[in-house]
Phi, psi and omega in degrees: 000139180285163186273191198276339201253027182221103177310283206308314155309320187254008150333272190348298191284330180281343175277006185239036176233144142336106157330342185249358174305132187227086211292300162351312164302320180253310165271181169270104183213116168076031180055033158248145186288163187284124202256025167089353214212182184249182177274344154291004192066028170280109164305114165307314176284328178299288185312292241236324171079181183254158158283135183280145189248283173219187196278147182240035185316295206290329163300332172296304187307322182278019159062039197262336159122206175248030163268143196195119217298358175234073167273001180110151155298134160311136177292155154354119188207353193222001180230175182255033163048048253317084144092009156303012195218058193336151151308344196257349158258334193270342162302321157301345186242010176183081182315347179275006202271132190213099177320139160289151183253165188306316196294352191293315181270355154291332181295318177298333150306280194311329178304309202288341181291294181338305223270330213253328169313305185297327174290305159351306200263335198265312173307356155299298217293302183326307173359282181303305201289297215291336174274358196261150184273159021252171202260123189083057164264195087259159201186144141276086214247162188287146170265122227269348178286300190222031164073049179243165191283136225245044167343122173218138158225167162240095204298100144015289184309277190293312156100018189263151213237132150207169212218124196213117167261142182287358151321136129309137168069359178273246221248172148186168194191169183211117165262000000 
């Protein structure tokens, strides 16, 4: 990813995605399984096929289609594979493929600026939580980005935080 904190690198990097690419789609975000697809409705393994993982017999038979949550990265399949690729091949390999435009990637910068103020402010206060006893806790706590209620656990085992404010959109995390 270009960085977060240089406007003009992460233009750059949101310009070399699809407008319809849904990272979702390929990965595990926010402790959901990937639901396969683009925001254009492109089956990703179906358009694009997979890196082999294992067999996906049994997940075809049980009538789940042929995305499966551990099939492997997909190939490159929604960026121009930084710039091995024209648009007119990355179109060949997906008539929906549609360049993200520069305001796209400025938007995304100004979220990821946002996202990063707000974590700023609410990991002190964790900090702090995650070391107070007993070890495998939950709490509700105030959330210090927009004062709305601050969801915190704690894994027992690990001692790893994970955190959801009932806010849309401040925080939320899985460690």
């Amino acid at each position: 990813m270009g960085r977060r904190d240089n406007l003009e690198e992460m233009v750059a990097w949101t310009m070399k995605y699809c407008q319809h690419y849904d990272p979702s789609g390929v990965t595990m975000i926010g402790g959901k399984e990937p639901h396969g697809h683009c925001k254009a409705g492109v089956v990703y393994l179906d358009q694009f096929g997979r890196a082999p993982k294992e067999d996906a017999a049994e997940h075809t038979a049980a009538g789940l289609g042929g995305y499966y949550p551990s099939a492997g990265i997909f190939k490159r399949m929604c960026c121009t594979d930084g710039g091995k690729r024209s648009e007119e091949e990355q179109r060949a390999m997906c008539p929906k493929w549609l360049r993200a435009t520069r305001e796209e990637g400025e938007q995304r910068f100004r979220e990821l600026q946002e996202s990063d103020a707000r974590f700023k402010k609410v990991m002190p206060v964790v900090s702090v939580w995650r070391k107070k006893p007993p070890r495998g806790k939950a709490e509700v706590i105030e959330c210090p980005a927009c004062g709305g209620r601050l969801h915190l656990s704690q894994a027992a085992y690990n001692g790893h935080v994970h955190g959801q404010c009932e806010t849309e959109g401040c925080v939320s995390w899985m460690e």
